[in-house]
SEPA-250114 format. One record per residue (C-alpha): residue number from 1; x, y, z. Coordinates in pm, 1 decimal, decimal comma, padded with zeros to 6 digits. Layout:
SEPA-250114
<k->NUM&X->X&Y->Y&Z->Z>
...
end
This chain:
SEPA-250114
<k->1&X->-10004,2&Y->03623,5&Z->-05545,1>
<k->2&X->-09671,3&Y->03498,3&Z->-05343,4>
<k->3&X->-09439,9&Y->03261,6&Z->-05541,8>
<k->4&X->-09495,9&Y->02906,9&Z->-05504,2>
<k->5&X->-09218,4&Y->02787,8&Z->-05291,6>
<k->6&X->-09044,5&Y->02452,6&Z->-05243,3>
<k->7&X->-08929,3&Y->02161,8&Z->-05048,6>
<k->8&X->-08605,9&Y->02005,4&Z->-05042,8>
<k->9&X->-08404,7&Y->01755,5&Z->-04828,3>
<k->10&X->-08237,0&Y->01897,7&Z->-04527,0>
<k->11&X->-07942,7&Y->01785,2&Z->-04584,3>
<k->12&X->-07674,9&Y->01644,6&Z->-04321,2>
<k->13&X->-07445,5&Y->01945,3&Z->-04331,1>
<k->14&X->-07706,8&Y->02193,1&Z->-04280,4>
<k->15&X->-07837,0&Y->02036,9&Z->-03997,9>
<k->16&X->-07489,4&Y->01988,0&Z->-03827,2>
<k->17&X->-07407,8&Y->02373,1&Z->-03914,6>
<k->18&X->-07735,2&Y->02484,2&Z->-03755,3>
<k->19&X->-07725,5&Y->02268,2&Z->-03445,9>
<k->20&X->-07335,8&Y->02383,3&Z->-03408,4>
<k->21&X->-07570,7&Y->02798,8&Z->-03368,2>
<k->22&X->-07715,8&Y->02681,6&Z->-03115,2>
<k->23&X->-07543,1&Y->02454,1&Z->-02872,7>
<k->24&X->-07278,9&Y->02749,7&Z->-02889,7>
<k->25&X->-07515,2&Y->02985,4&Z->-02774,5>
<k->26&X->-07663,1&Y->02791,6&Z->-02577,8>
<k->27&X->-07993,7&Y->02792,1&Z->-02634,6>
<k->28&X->-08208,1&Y->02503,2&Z->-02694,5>
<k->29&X->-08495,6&Y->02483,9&Z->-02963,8>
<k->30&X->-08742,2&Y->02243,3&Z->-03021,7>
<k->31&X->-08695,1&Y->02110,8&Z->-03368,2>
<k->32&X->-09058,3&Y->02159,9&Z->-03618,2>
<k->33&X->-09060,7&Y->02005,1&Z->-03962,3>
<k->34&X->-09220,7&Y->02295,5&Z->-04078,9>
<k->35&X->-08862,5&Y->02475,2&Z->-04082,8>
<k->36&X->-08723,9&Y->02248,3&Z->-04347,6>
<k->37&X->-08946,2&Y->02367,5&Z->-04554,6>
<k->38&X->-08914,6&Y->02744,0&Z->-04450,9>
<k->39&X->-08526,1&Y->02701,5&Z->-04440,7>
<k->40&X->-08456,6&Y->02488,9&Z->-04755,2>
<k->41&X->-08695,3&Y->02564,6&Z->-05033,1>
<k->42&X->-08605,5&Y->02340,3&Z->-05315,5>
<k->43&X->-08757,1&Y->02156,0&Z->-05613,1>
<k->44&X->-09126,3&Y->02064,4&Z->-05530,8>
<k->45&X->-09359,4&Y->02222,9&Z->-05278,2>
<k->46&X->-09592,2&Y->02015,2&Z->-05090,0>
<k->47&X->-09975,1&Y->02016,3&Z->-05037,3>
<k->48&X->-10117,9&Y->02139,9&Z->-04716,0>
<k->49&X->-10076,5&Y->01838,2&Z->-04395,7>
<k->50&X->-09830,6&Y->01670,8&Z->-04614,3>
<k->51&X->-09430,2&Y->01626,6&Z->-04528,6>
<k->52&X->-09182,2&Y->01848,2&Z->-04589,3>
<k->53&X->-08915,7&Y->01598,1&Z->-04637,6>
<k->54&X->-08930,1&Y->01457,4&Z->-04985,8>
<k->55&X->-08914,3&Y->01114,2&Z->-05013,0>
<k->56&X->-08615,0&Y->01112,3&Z->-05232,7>
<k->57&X->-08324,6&Y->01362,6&Z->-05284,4>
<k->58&X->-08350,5&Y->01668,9&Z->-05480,5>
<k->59&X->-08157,9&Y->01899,8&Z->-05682,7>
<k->60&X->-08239,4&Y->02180,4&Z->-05539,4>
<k->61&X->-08202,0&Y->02588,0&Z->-05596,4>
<k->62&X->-08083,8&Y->02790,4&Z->-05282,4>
<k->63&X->-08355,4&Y->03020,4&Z->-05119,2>
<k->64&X->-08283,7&Y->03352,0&Z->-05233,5>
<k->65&X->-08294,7&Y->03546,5&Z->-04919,3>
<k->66&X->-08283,4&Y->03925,9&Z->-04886,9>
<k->67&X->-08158,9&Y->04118,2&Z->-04538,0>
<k->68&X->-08221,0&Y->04456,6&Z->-04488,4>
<k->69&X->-08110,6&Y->04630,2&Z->-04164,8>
<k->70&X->-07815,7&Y->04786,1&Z->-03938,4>
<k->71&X->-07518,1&Y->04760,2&Z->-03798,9>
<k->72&X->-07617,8&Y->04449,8&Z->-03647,9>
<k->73&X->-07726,2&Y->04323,7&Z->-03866,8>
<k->74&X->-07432,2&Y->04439,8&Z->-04115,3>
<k->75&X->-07235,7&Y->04268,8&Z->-03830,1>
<k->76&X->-07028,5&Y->04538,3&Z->-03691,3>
<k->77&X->-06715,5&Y->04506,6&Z->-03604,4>
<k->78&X->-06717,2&Y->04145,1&Z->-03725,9>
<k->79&X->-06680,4&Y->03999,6&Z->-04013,8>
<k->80&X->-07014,5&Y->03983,5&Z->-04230,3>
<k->81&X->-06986,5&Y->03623,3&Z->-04268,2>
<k->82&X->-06984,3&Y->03627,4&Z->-03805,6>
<k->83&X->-07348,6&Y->03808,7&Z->-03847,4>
<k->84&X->-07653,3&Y->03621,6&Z->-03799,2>
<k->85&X->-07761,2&Y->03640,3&Z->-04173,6>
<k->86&X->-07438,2&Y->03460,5&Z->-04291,2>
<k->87&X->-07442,9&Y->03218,3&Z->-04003,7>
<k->88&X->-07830,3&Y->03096,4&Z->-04116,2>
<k->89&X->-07707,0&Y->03177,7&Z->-04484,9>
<k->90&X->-07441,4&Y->02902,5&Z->-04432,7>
<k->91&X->-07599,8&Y->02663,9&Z->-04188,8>
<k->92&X->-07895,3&Y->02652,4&Z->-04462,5>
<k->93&X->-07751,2&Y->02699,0&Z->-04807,7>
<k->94&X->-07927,7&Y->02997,0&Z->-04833,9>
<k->95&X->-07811,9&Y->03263,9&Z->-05167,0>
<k->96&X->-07817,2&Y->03560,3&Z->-04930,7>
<k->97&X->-07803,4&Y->03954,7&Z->-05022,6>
<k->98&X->-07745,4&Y->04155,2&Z->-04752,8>
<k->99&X->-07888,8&Y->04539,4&Z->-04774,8>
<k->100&X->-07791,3&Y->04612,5&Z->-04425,2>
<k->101&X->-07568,7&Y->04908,0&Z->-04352,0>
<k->102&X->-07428,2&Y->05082,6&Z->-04014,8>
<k->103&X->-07616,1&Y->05366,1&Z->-03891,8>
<k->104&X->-07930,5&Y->05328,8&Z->-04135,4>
<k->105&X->-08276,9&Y->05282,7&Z->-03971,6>
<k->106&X->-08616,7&Y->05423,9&Z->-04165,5>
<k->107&X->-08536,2&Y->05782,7&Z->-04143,8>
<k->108&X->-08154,8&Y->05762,4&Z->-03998,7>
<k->109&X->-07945,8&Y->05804,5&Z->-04297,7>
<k->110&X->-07656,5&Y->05525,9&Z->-04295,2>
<k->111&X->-07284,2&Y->05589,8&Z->-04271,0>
<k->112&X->-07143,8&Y->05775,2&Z->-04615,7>
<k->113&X->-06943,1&Y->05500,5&Z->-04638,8>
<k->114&X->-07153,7&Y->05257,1&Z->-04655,4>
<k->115&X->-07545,3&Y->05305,1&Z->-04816,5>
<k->116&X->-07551,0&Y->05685,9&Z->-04687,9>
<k->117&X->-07954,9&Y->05589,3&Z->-04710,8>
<k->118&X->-08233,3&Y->05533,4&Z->-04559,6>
<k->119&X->-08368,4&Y->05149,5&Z->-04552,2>
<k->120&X->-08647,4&Y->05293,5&Z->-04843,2>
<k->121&X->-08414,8&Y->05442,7&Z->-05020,3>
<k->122&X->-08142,2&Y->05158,1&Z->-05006,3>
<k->123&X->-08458,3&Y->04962,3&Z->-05153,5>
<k->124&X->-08510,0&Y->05161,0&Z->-05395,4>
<k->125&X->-08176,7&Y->05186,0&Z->-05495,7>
<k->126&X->-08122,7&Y->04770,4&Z->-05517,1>
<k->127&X->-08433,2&Y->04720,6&Z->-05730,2>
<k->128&X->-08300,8&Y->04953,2&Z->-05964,5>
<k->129&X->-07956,4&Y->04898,1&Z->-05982,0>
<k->130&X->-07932,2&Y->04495,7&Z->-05944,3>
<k->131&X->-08185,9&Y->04349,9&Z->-06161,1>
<k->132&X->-08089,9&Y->04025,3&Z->-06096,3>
<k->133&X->-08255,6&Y->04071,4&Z->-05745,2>
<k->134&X->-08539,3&Y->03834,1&Z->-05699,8>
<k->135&X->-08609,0&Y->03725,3&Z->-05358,5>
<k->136&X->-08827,0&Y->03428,0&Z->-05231,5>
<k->137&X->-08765,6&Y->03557,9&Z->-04851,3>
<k->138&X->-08734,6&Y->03906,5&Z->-04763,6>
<k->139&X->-08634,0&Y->03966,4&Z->-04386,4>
<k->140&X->-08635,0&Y->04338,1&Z->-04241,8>
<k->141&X->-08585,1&Y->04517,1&Z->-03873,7>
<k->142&X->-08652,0&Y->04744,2&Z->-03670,3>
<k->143&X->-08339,3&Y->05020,9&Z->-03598,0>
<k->144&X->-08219,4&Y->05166,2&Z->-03271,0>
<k->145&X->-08106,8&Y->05411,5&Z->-03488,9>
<k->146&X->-08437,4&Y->05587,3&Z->-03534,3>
<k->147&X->-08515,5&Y->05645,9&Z->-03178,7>
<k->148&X->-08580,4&Y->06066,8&Z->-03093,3>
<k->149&X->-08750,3&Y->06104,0&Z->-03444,8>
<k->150&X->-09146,8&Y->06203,7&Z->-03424,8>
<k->151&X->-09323,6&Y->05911,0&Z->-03427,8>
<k->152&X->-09566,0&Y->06029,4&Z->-03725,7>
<k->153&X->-09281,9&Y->06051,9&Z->-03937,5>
<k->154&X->-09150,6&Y->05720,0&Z->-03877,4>
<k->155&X->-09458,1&Y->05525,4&Z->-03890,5>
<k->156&X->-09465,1&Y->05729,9&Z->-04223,0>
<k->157&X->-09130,4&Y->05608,1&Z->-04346,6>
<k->158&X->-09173,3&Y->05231,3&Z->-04234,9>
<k->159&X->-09550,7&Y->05221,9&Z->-04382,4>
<k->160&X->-09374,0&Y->05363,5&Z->-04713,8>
<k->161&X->-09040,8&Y->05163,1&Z->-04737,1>
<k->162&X->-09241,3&Y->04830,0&Z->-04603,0>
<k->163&X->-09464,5&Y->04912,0&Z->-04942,1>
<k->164&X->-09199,2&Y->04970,8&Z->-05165,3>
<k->165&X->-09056,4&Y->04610,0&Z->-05078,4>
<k->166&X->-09371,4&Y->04478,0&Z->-05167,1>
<k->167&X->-09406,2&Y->04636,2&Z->-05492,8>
<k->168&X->-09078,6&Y->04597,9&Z->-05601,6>
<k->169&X->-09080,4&Y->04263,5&Z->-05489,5>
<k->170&X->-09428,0&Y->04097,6&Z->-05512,2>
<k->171&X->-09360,8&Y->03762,0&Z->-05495,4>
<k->172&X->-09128,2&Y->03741,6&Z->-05236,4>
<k->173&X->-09256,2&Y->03691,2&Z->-04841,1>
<k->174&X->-09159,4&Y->03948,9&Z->-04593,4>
<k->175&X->-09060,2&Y->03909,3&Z->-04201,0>
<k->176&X->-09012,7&Y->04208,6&Z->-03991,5>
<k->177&X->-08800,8&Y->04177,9&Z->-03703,9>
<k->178&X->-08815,4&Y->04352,0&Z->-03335,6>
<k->179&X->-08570,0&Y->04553,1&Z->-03280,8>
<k->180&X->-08289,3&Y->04437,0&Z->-03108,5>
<k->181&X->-08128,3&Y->04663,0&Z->-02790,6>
<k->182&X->-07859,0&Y->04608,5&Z->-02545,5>
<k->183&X->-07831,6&Y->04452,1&Z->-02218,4>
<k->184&X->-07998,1&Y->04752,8&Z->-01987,7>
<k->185&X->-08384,8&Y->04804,8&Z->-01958,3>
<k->186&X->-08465,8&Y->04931,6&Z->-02329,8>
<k->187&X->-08635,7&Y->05289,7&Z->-02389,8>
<k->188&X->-09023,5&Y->05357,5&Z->-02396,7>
<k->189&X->-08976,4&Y->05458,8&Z->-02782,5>
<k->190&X->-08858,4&Y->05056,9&Z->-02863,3>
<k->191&X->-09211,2&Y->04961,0&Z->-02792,2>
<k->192&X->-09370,9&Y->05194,5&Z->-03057,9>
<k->193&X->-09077,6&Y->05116,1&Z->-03322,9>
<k->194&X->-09187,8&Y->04762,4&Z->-03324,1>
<k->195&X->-09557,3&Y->04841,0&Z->-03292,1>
<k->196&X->-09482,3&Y->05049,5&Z->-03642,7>
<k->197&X->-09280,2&Y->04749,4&Z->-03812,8>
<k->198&X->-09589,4&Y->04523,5&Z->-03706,8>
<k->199&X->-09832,1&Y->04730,4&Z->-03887,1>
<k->200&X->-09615,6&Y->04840,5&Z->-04198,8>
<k->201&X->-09537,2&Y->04460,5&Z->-04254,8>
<k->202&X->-09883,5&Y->04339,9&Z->-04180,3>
<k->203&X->-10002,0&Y->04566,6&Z->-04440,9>
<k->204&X->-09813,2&Y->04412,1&Z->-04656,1>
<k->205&X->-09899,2&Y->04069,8&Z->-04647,4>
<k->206&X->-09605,4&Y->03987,2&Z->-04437,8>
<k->207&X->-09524,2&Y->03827,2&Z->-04104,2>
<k->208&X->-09374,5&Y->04002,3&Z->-03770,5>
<k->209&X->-09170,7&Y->03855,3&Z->-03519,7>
<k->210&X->-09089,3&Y->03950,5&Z->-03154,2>
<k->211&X->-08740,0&Y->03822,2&Z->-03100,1>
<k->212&X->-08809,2&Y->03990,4&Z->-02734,0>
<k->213&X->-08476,9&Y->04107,2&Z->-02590,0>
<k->214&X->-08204,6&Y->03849,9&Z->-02641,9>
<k->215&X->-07914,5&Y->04039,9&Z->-02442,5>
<k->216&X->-08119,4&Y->04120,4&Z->-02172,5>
<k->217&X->-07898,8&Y->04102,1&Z->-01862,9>
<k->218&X->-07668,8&Y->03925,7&Z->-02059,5>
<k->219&X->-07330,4&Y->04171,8&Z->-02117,1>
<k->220&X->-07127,8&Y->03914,1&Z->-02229,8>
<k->221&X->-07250,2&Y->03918,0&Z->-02556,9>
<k->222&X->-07217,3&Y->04272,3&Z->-02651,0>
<k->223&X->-06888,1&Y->04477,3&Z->-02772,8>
<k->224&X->-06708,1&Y->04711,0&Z->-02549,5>
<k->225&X->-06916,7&Y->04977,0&Z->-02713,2>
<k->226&X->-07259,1&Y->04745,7&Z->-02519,9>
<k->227&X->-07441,8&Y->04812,3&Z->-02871,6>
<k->228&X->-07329,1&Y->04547,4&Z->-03078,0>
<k->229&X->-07340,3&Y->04192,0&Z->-03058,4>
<k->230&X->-06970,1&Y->04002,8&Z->-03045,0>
<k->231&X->-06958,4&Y->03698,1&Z->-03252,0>
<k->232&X->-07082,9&Y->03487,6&Z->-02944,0>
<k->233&X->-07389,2&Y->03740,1&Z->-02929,1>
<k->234&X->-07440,6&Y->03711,0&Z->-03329,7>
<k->235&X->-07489,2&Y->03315,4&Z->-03305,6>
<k->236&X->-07741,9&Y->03439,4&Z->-03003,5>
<k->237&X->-07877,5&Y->03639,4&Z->-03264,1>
<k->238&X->-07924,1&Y->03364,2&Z->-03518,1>
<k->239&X->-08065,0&Y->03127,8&Z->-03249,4>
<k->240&X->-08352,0&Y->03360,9&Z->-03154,4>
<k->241&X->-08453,8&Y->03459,8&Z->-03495,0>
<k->242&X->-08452,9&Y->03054,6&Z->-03615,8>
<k->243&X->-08666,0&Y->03014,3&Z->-03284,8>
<k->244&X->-08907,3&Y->03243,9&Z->-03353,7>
<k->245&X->-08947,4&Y->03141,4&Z->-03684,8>
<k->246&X->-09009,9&Y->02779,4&Z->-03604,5>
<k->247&X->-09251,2&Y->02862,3&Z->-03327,6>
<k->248&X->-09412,0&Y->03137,0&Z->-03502,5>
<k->249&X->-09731,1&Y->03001,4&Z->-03653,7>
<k->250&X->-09809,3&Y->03269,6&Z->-03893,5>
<k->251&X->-09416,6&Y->03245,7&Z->-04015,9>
<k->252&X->-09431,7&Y->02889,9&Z->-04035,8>
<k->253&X->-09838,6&Y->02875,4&Z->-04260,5>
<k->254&X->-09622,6&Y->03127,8&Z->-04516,5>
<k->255&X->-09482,5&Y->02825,7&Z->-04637,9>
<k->256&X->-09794,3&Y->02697,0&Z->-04740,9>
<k->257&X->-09985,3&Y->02919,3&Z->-04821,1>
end
């Protein structure tokens, strides 16, 4: 049984903030009032076909959201507040919790100085240690940093982590992200590393997206090192991911489920 989430107004600053993510990457969406809701979960939910948009202002408590991923997501060589979870996190008033950590994938092992663990066991490890962790939106990816491992064993690993974020967290929804590569063509393996997050967050109850390839051609966005995003390609980032949650239909129905 998911938690019953909530609607709130979306207030002027948020929708300034988010609108300033994507004229400056230059991407246009087409706004749905669907990601109010999704975005800004606040005091009352409403009823299937009715409005997001209460008809008068709300007090109400930030979306607890929950990020686990990479270096890309841990916004490398950035500051974490430049990555795309703290650029929705602040456009939206979100109460974010980022898991992610450089080098870390499903059975890479992140940097020692960072979470040294896998994305399992850095679950794990957070519902344990933090029991003030209680997420109403979990969001996970895919890692580059898994490709050359046997694909049995990592279908293995994200079936098993993918489950262990649903029982630690049951009430919480789930998106799995596609995993992101750089601007050249991306390897074969990609395809079945997102074909593995689609099934272990399906079983789940949860929702995949395909952000496709958002750096595709595009250099510009990318470090020196043409892995990770600049700050320019982290607001690309955020863009695509808001996108495909607004057009997603299966993303957008979690809301009222």
């Amino acid at each position: 049984m998911h938690r019953t989430f909530h609607t709130a107004l979306l207030g002027t600053a948020a929708v300034i903030a988010l609108g300033s993510i994507i004229t400056a990457a230059g991407i246009t969406a087409t706004a749905d009032p669907r990601l109010t809701a999704f975005f800004l979960w606040g005091a009352s939910r409403p009823s299937a076909g009715s409005s997001p948009v209460a008809a008068a202002p709300v007090v109400a408590a930030p979306i607890r959201v929950l990020t686990i991923g990479d270096s890309i997501m841990n916004g490398f060589g950035l500051n974490k507040a430049d990555a795309w979870p703290g650029l929705l996190a602040t456009a939206n008033g979100w109460n974010l919790t980022s898991l992610a950590c450089d080098g870390a994938g499903f059975l890479a092992p992140g940097s020692p100085d960072e979470c040294g663990n896998t994305f399992g066991a850095v679950i794990r490890s957070a519902a344990v240690t933090d029991s003030d962790l209680h997420p109403d939106l979990i969001i996970i990816e895919g890692s580059s940093n898994d490709f050359g491992q046997s694909d049995p064993e990592l279908l293995a690993a994200t079936l098993s982590a993918l489950a262990d974020l649903r029982s630690e967290f049951p009430d919480a929804e789930i998106i799995g992200l596609s995993t992101v590569w750089s601007e050249s063509e991306p390897p074969s393996q990609l395809a079945d590393i997102n074909s593995q997050m689609q099934r272990a967050v399906t079983a789940v109850g949860g929702h995949y997206l395909d952000i496709a390839q958002p750096f595709s051609e595009q250099p510009q966005f990318l470090q020196d090192d043409d892995v990770h995003p600049t700050a320019a390609g982290q607001q690309v980032l955020a863009t695509a991911i808001q996108t495909a949650i607004t057009t997603d239909q299966h993303a957008t129905d979690a809301v009222h489920k």
